[in-house]
N, C-alpha and C positions, 0 to 999 in steps of 0.2 A: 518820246522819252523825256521823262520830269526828271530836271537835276536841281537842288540847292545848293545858291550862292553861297557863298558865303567871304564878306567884305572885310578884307584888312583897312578900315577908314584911314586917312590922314588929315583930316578936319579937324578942328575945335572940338566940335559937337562926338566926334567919332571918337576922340581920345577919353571926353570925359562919359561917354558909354561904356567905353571897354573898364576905364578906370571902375566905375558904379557898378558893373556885373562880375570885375575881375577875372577878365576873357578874352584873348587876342583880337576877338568878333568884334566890329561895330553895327554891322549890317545883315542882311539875308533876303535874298528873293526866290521864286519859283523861275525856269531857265527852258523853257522848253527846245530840245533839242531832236535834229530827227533819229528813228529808229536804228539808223545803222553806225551810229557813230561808235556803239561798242561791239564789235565783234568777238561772239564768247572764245572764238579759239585764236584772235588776234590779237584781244585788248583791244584799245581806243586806237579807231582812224583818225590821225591827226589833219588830214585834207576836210575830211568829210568836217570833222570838229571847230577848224580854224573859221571854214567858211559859214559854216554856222552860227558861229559867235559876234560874229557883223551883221546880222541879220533879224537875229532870232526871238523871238517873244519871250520879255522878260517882265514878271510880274512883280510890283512891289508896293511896299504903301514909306512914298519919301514925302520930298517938303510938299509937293502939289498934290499930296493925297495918295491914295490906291489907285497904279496907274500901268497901264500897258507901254512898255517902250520898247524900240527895235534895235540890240545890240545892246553887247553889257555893258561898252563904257558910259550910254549917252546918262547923261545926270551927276556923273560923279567924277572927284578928282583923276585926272591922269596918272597915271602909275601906279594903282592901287591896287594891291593885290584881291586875287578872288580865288577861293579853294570852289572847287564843284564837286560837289558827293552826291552820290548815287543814290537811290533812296532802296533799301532791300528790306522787305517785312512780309511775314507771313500773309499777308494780306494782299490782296490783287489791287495793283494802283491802279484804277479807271479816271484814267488820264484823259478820257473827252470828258467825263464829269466834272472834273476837278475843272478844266480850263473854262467849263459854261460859269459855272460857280466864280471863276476869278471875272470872266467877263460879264458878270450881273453884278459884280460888285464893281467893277471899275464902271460901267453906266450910269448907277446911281448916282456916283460922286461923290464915293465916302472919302470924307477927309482926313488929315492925318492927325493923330492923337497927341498931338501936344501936352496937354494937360493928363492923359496916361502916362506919359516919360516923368511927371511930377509927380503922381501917383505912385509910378513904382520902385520911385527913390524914397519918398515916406510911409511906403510898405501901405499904403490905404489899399485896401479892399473896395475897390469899389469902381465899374465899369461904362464905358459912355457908346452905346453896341451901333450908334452912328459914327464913330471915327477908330480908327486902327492904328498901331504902329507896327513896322515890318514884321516883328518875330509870331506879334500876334496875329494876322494874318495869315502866316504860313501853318500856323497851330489849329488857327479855325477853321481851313478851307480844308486839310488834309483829314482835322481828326470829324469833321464833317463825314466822311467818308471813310472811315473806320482806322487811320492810318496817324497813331499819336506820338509822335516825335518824341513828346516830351509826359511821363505819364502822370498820373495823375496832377496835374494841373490845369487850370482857367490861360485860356489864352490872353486874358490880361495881365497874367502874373508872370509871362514866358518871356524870357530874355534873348536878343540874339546869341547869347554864348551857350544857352538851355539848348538850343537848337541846334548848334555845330556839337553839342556832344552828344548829343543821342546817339542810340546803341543801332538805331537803324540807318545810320548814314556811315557810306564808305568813302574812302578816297576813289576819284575819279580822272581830276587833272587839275593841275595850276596855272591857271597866267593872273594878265595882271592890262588894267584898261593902258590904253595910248592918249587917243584923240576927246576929244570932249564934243559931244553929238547935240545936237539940237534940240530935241524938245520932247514931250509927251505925246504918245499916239492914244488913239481913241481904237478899240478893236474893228468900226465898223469904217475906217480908211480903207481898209483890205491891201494890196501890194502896193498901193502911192505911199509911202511910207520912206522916211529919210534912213541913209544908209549911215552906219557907225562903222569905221574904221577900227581894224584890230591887230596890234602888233605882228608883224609876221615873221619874229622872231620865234626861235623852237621856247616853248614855255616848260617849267619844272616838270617832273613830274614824279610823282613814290613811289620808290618800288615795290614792286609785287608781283607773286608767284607769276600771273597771268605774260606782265611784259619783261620778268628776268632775262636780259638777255638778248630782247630783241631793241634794244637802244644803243646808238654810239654813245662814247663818252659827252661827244660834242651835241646829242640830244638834251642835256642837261645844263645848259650855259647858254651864254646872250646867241650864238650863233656871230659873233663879229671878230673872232679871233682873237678875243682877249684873254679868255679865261674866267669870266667874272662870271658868277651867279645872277638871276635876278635879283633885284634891291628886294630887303627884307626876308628871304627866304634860305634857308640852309639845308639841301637836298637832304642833308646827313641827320637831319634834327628835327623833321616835321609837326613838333609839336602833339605827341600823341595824347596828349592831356584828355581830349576826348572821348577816350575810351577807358579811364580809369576808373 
């Protein structure tokens, strides 16, 4: 099961992203997850999901390039929020294809497109098909394969907040990283691979038809007795901006 990230940043870099696309998004990556974490007559197994999310192949193009890492937090601030939406399109997601395609792209060693982010602050036209940045790589791998987020557009032209609003991406689940992980994997490590630590607190999550009902209250809070929400996130206000 392919899910996209999607990165509330708290960096430098990440604020004046969001600022330059005018989009709560700083980031995005491919999240591969296994098949049963959604249960159609259950909604999402949060066991099956929690464990997952320490573990799991996550594809992205950051500062070291286009790169396969294990767990969502490793690379990025702690605490930072991440939405996961579902990807639902007419179109059948061949999700072994798509993952050879990310893993022939992370061997090569394409690197990360610096001089694209200047690019597409001075609206230039014009593409460097040796280096990527994250929105644009989820653009290129997917609509490779028939599956285009964001339509009629050039994957150099695609922004991370193009991405969270596409009309084919649904709410999934919320958390948010903890620990700060080690380093870049290479896909041909195979299971020697550093493990990322993930909050194991209960994470937000929208409501929907699917789990009306089947959540306590205390499903939707830090889980420590406090009453507090996650930082940055308002159960009640999800930011539907991406469906307008």
């Amino acid at each position: 099961m392919l899910v996209v990230g999607c990165y509330r940043g708290k960096s430098l870099l990440s604020w004046k992203i969001k600022r330059e696309t005018n989009s709560p998004i700083s980031h995005v990556s491919i999240i591969q997850l296994p098949d049963d974490t959604l249960n159609p007559a259950d909604g999402v197994r949060v066991n099956v999901l929690y464990r997952a999310l320490e573990t799991c192949p996550v594809y992205e193009a950051w500062r070291e390039g286009v790169v396969c890492r294990r767990g969502i937090g490793d690379g990025h601030t702690p605490y930072t929020p991440i939405e996961l939406l579902r990807i639902e399109s007419s179109v059948r997601v061949p999700e072994a294809e798509i993952i050879r395609d990310l893993d022939r792209i992370v061997a090569a060693g394409t690197r990360y497109d610096w001089i694209g982010l200047l690019r597409y602050k001075l609206r230039i036209n014009r593409d460097n098909p040796d280096r990527m940045f994250c929105s644009e790589l989820l653009h290129h791998v997917l609509g490779t394969r028939g599956i285009f987020l964001v339509r009629r557009a050039e994957p150099h032209k695609v922004s991370p907040g193009d991405i969270y609003r596409s009309a084919l991406l649904r709410e999934l689940w919320t958390t948010y990283t903890e620990k700060r992980a080690a380093r870049p994997v290479n896909a041909s490590e195979g299971a020697a691979r550093p493990k990322t630590a993930v909050s194991r607190r209960p994470a937000l999550v929208y409501p929907s038809a699917t789990l009306a009902g089947a959540l306590s209250p205390a499903d939707t809070l830090t889980g420590d007795g406090s009453g507090r929400c996650l930082p940055d996130f308002d159960p009640f206000n999800p930011q539907k901006e991406r469906f307008a």
